[in-house]
GUGU-504773 format. One record per residue (C-alpha): residue number from 1; chain; x, y, z. Coordinates in steps of 0.25 Angstrom, whole numbers, always signed. Layout:
<rs>
i = NUM&ch = A&u = X&v = Y&w = Z
...
</rs>
This chain:
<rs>
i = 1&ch = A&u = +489&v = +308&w = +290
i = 2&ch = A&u = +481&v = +299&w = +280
i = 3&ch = A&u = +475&v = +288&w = +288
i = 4&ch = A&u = +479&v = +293&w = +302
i = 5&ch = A&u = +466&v = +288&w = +312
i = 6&ch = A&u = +465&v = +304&w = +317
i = 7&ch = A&u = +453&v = +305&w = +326
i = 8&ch = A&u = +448&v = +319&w = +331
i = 9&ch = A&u = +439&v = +320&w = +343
i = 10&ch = A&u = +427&v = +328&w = +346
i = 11&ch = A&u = +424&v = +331&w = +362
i = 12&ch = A&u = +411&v = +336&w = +367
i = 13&ch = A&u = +412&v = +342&w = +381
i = 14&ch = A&u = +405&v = +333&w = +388
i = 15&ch = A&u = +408&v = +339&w = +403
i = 16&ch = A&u = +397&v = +341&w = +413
i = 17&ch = A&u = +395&v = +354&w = +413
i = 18&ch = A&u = +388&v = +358&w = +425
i = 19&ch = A&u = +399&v = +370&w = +427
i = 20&ch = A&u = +388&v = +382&w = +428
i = 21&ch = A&u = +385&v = +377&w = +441
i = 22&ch = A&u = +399&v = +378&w = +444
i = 23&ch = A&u = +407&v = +390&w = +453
i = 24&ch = A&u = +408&v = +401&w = +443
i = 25&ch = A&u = +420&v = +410&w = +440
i = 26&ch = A&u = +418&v = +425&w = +439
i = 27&ch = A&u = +417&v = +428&w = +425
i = 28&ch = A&u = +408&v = +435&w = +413
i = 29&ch = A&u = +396&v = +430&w = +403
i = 30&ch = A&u = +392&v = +425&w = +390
i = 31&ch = A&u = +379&v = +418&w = +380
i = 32&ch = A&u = +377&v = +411&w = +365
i = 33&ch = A&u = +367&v = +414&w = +354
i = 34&ch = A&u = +365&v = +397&w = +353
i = 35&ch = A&u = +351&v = +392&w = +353
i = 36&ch = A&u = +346&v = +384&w = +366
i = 37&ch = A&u = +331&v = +378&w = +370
i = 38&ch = A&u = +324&v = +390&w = +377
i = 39&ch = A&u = +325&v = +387&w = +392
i = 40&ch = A&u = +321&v = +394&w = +406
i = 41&ch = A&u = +330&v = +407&w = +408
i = 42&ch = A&u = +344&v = +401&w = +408
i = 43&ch = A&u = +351&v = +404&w = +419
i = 44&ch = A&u = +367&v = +399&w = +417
i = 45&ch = A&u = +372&v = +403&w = +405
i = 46&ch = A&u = +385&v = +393&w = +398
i = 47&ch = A&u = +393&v = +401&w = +389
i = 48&ch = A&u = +401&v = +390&w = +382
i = 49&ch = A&u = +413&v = +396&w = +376
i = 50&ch = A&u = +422&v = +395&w = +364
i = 51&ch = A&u = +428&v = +398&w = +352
i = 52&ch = A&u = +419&v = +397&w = +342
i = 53&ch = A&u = +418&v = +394&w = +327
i = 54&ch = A&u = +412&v = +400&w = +315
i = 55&ch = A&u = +399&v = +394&w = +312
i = 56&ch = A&u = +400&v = +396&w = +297
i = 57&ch = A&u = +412&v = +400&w = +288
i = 58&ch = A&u = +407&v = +413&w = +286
i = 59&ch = A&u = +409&v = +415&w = +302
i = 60&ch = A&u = +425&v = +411&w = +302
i = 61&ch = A&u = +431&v = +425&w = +299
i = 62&ch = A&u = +423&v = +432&w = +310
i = 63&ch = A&u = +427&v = +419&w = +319
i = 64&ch = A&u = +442&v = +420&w = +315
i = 65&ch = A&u = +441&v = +435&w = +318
i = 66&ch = A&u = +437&v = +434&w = +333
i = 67&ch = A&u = +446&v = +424&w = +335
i = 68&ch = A&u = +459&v = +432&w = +330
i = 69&ch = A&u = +455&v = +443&w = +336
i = 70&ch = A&u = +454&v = +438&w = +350
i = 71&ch = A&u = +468&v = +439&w = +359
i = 72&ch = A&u = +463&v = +429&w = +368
i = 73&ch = A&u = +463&v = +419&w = +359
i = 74&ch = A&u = +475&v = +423&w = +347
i = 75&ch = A&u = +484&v = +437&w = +352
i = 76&ch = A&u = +488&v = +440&w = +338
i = 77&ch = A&u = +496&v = +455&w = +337
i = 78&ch = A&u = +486&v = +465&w = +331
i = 79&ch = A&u = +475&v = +456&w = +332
i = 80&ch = A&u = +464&v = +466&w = +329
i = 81&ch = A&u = +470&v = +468&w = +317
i = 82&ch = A&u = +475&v = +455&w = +314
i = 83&ch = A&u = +463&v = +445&w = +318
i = 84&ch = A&u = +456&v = +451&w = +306
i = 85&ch = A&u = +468&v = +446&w = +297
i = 86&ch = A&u = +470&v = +432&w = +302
i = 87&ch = A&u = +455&v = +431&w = +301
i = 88&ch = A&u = +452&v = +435&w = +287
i = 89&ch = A&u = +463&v = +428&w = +282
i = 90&ch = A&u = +460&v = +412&w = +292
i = 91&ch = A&u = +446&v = +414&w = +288
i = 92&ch = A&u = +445&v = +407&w = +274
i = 93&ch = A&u = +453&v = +396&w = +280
i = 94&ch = A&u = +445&v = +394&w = +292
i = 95&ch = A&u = +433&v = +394&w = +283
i = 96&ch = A&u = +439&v = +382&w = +275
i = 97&ch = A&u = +443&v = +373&w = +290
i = 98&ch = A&u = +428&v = +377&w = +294
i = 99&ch = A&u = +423&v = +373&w = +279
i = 100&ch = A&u = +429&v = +358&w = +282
i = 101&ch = A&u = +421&v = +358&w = +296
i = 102&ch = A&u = +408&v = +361&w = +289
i = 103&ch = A&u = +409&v = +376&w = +288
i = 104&ch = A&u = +407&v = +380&w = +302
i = 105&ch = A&u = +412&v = +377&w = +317
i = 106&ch = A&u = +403&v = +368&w = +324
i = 107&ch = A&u = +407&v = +373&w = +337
i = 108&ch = A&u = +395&v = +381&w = +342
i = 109&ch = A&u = +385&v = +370&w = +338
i = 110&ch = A&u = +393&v = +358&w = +347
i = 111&ch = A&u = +395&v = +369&w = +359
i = 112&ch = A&u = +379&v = +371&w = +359
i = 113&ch = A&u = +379&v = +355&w = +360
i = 114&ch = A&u = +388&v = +353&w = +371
i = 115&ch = A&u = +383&v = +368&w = +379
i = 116&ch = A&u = +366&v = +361&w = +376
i = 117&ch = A&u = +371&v = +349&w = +384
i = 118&ch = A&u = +378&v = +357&w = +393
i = 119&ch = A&u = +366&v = +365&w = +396
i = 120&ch = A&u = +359&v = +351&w = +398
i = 121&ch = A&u = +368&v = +345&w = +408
i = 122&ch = A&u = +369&v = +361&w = +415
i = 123&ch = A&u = +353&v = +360&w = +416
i = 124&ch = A&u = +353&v = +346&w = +422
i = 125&ch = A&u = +364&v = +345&w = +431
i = 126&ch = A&u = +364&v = +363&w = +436
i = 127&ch = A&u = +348&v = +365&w = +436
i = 128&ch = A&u = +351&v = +376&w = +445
i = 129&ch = A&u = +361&v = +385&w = +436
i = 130&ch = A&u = +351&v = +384&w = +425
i = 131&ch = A&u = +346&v = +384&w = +417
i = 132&ch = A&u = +357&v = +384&w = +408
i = 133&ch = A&u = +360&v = +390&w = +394
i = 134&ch = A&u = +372&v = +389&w = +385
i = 135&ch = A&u = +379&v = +399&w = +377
i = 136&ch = A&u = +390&v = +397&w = +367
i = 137&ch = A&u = +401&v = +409&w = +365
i = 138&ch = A&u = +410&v = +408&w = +355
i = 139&ch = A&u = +424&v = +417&w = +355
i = 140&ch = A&u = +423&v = +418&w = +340
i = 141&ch = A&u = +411&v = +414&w = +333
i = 142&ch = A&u = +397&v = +415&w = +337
i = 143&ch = A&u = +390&v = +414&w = +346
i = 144&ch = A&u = +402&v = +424&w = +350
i = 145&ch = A&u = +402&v = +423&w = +367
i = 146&ch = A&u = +399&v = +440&w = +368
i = 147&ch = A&u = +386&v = +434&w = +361
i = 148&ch = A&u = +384&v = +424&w = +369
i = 149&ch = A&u = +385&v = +431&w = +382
i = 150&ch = A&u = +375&v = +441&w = +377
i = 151&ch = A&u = +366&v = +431&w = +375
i = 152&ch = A&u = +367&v = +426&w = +390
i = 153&ch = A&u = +365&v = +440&w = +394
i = 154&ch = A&u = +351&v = +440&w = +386
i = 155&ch = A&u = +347&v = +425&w = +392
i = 156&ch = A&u = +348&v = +431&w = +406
i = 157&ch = A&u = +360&v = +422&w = +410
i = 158&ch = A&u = +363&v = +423&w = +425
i = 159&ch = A&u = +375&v = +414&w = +425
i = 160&ch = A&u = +384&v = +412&w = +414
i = 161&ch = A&u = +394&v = +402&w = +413
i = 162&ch = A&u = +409&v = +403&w = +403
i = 163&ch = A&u = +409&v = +390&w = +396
i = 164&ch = A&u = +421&v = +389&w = +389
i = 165&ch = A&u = +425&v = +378&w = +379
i = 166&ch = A&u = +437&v = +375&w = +378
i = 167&ch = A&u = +441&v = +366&w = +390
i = 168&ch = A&u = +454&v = +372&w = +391
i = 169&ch = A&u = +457&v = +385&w = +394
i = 170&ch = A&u = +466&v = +397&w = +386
i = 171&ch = A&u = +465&v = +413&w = +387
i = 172&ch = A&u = +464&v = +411&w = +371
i = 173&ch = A&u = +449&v = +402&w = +373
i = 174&ch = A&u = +442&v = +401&w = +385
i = 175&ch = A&u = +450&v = +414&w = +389
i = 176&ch = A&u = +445&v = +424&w = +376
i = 177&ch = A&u = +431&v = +417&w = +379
i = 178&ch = A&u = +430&v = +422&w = +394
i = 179&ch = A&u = +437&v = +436&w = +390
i = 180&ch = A&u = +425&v = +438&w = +379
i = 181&ch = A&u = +416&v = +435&w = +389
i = 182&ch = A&u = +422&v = +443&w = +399
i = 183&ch = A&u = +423&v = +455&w = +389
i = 184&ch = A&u = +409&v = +455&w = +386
i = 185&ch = A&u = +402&v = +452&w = +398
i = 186&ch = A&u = +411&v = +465&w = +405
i = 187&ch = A&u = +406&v = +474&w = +392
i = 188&ch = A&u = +392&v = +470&w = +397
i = 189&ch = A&u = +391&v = +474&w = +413
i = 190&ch = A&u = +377&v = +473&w = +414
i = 191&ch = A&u = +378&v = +458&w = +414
i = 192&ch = A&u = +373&v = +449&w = +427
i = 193&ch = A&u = +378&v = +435&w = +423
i = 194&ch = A&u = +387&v = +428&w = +432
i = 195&ch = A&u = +398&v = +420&w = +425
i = 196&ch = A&u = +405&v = +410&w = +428
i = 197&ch = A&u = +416&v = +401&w = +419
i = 198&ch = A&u = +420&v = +389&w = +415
i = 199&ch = A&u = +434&v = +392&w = +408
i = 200&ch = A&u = +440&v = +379&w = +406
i = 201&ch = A&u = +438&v = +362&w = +410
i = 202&ch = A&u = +450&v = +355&w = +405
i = 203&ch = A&u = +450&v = +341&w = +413
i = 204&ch = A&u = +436&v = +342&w = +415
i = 205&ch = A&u = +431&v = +327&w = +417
i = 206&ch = A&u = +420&v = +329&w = +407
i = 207&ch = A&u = +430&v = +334&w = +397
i = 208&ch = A&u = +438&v = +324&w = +401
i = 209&ch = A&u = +429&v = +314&w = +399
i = 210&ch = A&u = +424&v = +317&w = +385
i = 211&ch = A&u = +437&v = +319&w = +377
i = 212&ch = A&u = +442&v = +305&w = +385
i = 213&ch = A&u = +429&v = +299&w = +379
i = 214&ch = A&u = +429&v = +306&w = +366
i = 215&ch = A&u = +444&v = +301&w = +364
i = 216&ch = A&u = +438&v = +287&w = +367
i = 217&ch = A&u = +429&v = +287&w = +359
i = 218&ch = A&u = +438&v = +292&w = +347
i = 219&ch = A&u = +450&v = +283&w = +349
i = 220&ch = A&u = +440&v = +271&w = +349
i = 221&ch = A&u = +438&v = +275&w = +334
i = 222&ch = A&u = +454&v = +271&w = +332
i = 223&ch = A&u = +455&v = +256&w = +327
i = 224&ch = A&u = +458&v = +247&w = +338
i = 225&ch = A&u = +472&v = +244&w = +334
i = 226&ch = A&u = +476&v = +258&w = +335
i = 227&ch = A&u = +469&v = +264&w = +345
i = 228&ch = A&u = +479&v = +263&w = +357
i = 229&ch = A&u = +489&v = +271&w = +348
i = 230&ch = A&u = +480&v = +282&w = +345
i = 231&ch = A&u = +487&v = +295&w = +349
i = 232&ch = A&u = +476&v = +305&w = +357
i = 233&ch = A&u = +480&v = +322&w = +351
i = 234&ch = A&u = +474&v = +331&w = +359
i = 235&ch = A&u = +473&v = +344&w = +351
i = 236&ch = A&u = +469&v = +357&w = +359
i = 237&ch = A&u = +471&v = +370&w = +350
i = 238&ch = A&u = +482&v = +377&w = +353
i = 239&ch = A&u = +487&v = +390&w = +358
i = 240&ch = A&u = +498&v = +398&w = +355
i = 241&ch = A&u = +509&v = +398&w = +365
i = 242&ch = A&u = +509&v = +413&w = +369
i = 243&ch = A&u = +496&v = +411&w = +375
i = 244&ch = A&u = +500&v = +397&w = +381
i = 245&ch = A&u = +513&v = +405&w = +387
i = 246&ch = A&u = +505&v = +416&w = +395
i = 247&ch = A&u = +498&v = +404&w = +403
i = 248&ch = A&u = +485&v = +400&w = +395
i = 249&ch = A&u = +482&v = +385&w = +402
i = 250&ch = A&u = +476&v = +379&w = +390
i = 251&ch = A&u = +488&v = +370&w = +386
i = 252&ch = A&u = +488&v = +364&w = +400
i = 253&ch = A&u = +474&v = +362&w = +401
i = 254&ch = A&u = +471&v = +356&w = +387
i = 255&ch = A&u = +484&v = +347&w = +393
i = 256&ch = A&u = +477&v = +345&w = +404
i = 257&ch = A&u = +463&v = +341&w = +395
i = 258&ch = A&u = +471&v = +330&w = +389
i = 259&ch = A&u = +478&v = +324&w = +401
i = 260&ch = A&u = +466&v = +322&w = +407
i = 261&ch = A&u = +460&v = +315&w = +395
i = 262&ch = A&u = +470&v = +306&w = +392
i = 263&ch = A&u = +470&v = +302&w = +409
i = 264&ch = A&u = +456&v = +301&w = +405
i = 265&ch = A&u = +459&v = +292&w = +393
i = 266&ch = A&u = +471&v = +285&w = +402
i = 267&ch = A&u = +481&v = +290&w = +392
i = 268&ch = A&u = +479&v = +279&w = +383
i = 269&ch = A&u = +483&v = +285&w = +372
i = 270&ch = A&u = +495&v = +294&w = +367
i = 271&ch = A&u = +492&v = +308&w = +367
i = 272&ch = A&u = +496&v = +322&w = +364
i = 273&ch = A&u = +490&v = +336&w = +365
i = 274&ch = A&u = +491&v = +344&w = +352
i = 275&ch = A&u = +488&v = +360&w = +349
i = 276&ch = A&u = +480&v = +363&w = +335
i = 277&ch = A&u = +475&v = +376&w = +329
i = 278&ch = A&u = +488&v = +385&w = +330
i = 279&ch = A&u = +487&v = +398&w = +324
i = 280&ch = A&u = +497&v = +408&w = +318
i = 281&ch = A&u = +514&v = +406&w = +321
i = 282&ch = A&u = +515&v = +408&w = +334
i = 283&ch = A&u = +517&v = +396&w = +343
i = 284&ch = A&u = +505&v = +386&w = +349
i = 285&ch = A&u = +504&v = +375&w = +358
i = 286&ch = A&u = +509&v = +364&w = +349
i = 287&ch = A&u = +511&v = +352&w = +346
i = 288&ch = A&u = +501&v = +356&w = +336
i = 289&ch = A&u = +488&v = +345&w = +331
i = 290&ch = A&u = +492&v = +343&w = +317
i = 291&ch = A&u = +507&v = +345&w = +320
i = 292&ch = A&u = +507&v = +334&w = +331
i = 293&ch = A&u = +495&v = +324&w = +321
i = 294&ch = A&u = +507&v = +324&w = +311
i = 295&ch = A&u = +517&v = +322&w = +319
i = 296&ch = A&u = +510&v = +308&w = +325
i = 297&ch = A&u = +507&v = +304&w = +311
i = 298&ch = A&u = +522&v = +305&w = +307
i = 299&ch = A&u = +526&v = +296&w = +318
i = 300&ch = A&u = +516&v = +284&w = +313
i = 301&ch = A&u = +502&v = +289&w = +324
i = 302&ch = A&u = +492&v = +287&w = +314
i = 303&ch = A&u = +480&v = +287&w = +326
i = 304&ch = A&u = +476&v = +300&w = +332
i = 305&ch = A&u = +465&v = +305&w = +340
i = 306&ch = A&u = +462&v = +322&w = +341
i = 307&ch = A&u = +457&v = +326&w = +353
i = 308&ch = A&u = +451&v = +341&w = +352
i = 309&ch = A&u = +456&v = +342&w = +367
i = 310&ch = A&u = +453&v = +356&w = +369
i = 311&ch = A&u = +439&v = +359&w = +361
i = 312&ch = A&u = +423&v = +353&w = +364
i = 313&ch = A&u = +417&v = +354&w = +353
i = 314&ch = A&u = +421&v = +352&w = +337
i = 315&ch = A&u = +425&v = +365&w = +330
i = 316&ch = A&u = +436&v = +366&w = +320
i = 317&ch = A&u = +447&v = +364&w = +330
i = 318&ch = A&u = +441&v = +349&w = +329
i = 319&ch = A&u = +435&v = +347&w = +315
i = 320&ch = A&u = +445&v = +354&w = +307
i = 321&ch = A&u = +459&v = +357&w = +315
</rs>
């Protein structure tokens, strides 16, 4: 792939989020351990919810270890048993891929950006849901989301608000998430927080808007002569088909992400939707990143623009995979 124009493309969620004012949908509670400007008493509570990534290498084998041992996410036979295995034994070369990204996951420290200017615009344009605060719950790494909820609990939140991440929804993601949630807040009774959920936005205009945007931005980089031939891949992580064939809607609405981008776009470009990040032998969505990257190059497309389609913000999905 020597001297192949290979771009990748970083998208902040941008979306006007004045969902806590929104109609809830029955659900739990939730909080984070991050730093904010003391306030008034915050009223509405944002849990913003994902995966998660190990802060430093020391913290990959504890972070590998949840995520084998969670069903939602990977069914593996004898998985109590097993997780631990599969963790010890990914761990040194997990450390090596986060070594290359400058030893850490820089996940939590873009989510805080995007959740301190969420909390902005929440403020503004909702003064009478707040004031607000954010929270961050990670699935696998800290701030864990049992932690954060905790931390809700203590601040007196009355409202809280499911965040999640990931525009798209799947059981294994946004599902394990609000199953944590729901697990923990059930354990606890005592608690008075009313919940309501934002579980997925897949054409959301804002959404939209900022991958249409980012992709401008990033194909204007291409020399001039070969920027019309530019082929636009649109890599989501994948998923294995036993989870895909009991009904989880994520393929459709990661399709559905990037059909209204490229309307967006006018479908000035070639295009194509690819999978990364498989695990194991068993069978995943495909046609897989690297697999389909090779497969261009081979029939003479040396220009290519990744677009992260299914994540907003950098971790190693983006800066390593």
């Amino acid at each position: 792939m020597s001297g192949t124009a290979l771009r990748r493309l970083f998208t902040v969620n941008r979306c006007a989020l004045a969902c806590a004012g929104g109609n809830p949908s029955a659900l739990v509670r939730s909080s984070s351990t991050s730093q904010q400007p003391e306030n008034p008493k915050a009223k509405t509570g944002i849990l913003l919810l994902n995966l998660g990534g190990p802060e430093k290498l020391e913290d990959v084998h504890d972070f590998l270890l949840r995520l084998f041992l969670d069903r939602d996410l990977i069914p593996l036979p004898f998985q109590s048993h097993l997780a631990p295995l599969i963790a010890k034994r990914r761990t040194p070369k997990i450390q090596k891929q986060y070594s290359e990204i400058g030893g850490g996951s820089p996940i939590l420290r873009w989510t805080e950006t995007q959740a301190k200017g969420m909390v902005d615009i929440l403020n503004k344009t909702s003064p009478e849901t707040g004031p607000h605060k954010y929270y961050v719950g990670f699935r696998y790494a800290n701030p864990l989301t049992e932690d954060a909820i905790d931390q809700m609990e203590r601040d007196g939140i009355e409202r809280a608000v499911a965040f999640t991440q990931y525009p798209q929804y799947s059981c294994s993601t946004t599902g394990s998430s609000l199953n944590a949630i729901f697990r923990h807040v059930n354990s606890q009774p005592e608690s008075s927080m009313r919940w309501s959920a934002i579980d997925r936005w897949p054409v959301h205009s804002g959404l939209i808007q900022a991958f249409a945007e980012n992709i401008r931005q990033a194909l204007a980089k291409f020399p001039a002569d070969k920027r019309d031939e530019v082929v636009l891949l649109f890599s989501a992580h994948s998923l294995p088909m036993v989870v895909v064939e009991r009904g989880d809607p994520y393929p459709h609405e990661v399709a559905a992400t990037v059909h209204r981008v490229m309307e967006e776009l006018q479908f000035s470009h070639p295009y194509r939707l690819v999978w990364q990040s498989k695990v194991g032998p068993k069978q995943w969505l495909s046609p897989q990143t690297d697999a389909a990257i090779e497969s261009l190059c081979k029939r003479g497309q040396r220009n290519l623009l990744l677009v992260p389609i299914a994540f907003t913000s950098d971790h190693i999905e983006t800066l390593y995979e």
